[in-house]
C-alpha positions, 0 to 999 in steps of 0.5 A: 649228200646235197646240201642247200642254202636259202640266204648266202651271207655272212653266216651261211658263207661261214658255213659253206667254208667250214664244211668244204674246208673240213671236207664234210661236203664238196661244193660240188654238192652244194647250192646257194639261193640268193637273190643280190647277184654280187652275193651269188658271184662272190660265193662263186668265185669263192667256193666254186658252188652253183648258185641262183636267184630262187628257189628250183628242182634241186633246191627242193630234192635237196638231203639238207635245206639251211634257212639263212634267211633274215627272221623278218623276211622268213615267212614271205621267202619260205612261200615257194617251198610251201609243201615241195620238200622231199624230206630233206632235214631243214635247219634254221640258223634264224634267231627267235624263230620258233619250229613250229612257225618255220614248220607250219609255213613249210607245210603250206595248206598240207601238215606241217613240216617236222624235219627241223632242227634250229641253230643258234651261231656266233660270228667266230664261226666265221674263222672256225672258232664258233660255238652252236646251240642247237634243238631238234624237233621231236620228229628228227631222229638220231642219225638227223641229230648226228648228220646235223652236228656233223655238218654244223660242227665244220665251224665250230663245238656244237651244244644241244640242248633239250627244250626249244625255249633254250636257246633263247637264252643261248642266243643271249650268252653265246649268240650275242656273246661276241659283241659283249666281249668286243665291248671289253675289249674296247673298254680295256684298249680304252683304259690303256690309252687313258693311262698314257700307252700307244693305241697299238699298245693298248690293242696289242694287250687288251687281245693277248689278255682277252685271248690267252684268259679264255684259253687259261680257262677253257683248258683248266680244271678250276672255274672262271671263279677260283682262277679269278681268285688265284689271281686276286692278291688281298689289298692287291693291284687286281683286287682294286680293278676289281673293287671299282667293277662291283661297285659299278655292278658290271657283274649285274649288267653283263647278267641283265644283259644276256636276259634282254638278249634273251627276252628280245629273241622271245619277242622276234619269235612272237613277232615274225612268226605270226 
């Protein structure tokens, strides 16, 4: 199986790792186009995978085509596969992009292109910890949804969903979700600092908390609610913490902020995909 990647950042870097890694392709069978030639020499060097500064032959008689492209740039780069594909299954890890969009511009003067599966990643990818949302045009099959879980799976767990305007809201819990979470992080570590421990203190336990509750949680059969509760003694230190962040609507803005995530993905996808 040949795989290409248009676009060879940090995301599709991630991906190139995770599937040589896990032994879902040999980087033998992988080729990266990228036009920044410290781009292409770093993944070189790293994953021993051929590389070259446009689109050719190969990139075009490739089985799977990812687009790691910028959503910004999409449309302008996609100009030279503009009919020239062979088949190959196209997945798109570009936020807000519509299939339709990415199909029309794939399929030039001729029908769009149909073959597409959209992914929406997170940065924990790139340490094998990432969770994936992902849909599938209606005209991928099967065993195209199962070769795309099976490679995308390499960096991380793997969640489909059933209408292509979920993942917007994807985008708004787990897309962007990371940043939220180092936000808390930071705000802990400065909550700790404020009550006099060390900076590497503070850092220390705000990971090991953050770190070993998400675990706490993935792994019990209670929700997040009831293991929140099991924690909160009436009148007690955590009921006081959690009592100033009701006050101060934390609940609220972290909800208003995965639907901004989520309507700014919409617009991205109205305003490149034109």
């Amino acid at each position: 199986m040949k795989i290409a990647f248009f676009g060879g950042g940090n995301m599709a870097t991630a991906l190139i790792g995770g599937m040589i890694e896990s032994g879902v392709a040999a980087a033998a069978d992988i080729r990266v186009v990228e036009i920044d030639p410290a781009a292409r020499e770093r993944l070189q060097a790293k994953f021993g995978v051929a590389t070259s500064a446009a689109p050719d032959a190969a990139t075009f008689s490739a089985d799977v085509l990812v687009l790691a492209v910028k959503p910004q740039q999409m449309k302008a780069a996609l100009a030279p596969f503009a009919g020239a594909l062979q088949g190959a299954l196209v997945i798109s890890i570009a936020a807000g992009l519509q299939l339709a969009d990415i199909g029309r511009w794939l399929g030039g003067s001729g029908a769009p292109y149909a073959r597409l599966v959209r992914c929406m990643p997170n940065t924990p990818a790139l340490i094998g910890e990432g969770v994936l949302g992902l849909y599938a045009a209606p005209a991928v099959d099967a065993a195209g949804r199962e070769l795309a879980t099976r490679l995308l799976a390499a960096v991380g767990s793997t969640v489909w969903v059933e209408t292509e305007d979920k993942l917007d809201a994807v985008t708004g819990v787990s897309g962007s979700g990371p940043a939220y979470v180092f936000h808390f992080i930071e705000a802990l570590e400065a909550g700790g600092r404020a009550q006099g421990l060390d900076a590497q203190s503070a850092r220390a336990l705000a990971l090991g908390t953050v770190l070993g509750a998400a675990k706490l949680a993935a792994t019990s059969d209670d929700s997040p609610a009831v293991l929140r509760e099991k924690v909160t003694s009436k009148g007690g230190t955590t009921a006081a913490a959690l009592a100033v962040l009701a006050e101060r609507g934390w609940f609220d803005a972290v909800v208003a902020a995965v639907a901004a995530c989520a309507a700014r993905s919409r617009e991205m996808g109205e305003q490149f995909g034109k």
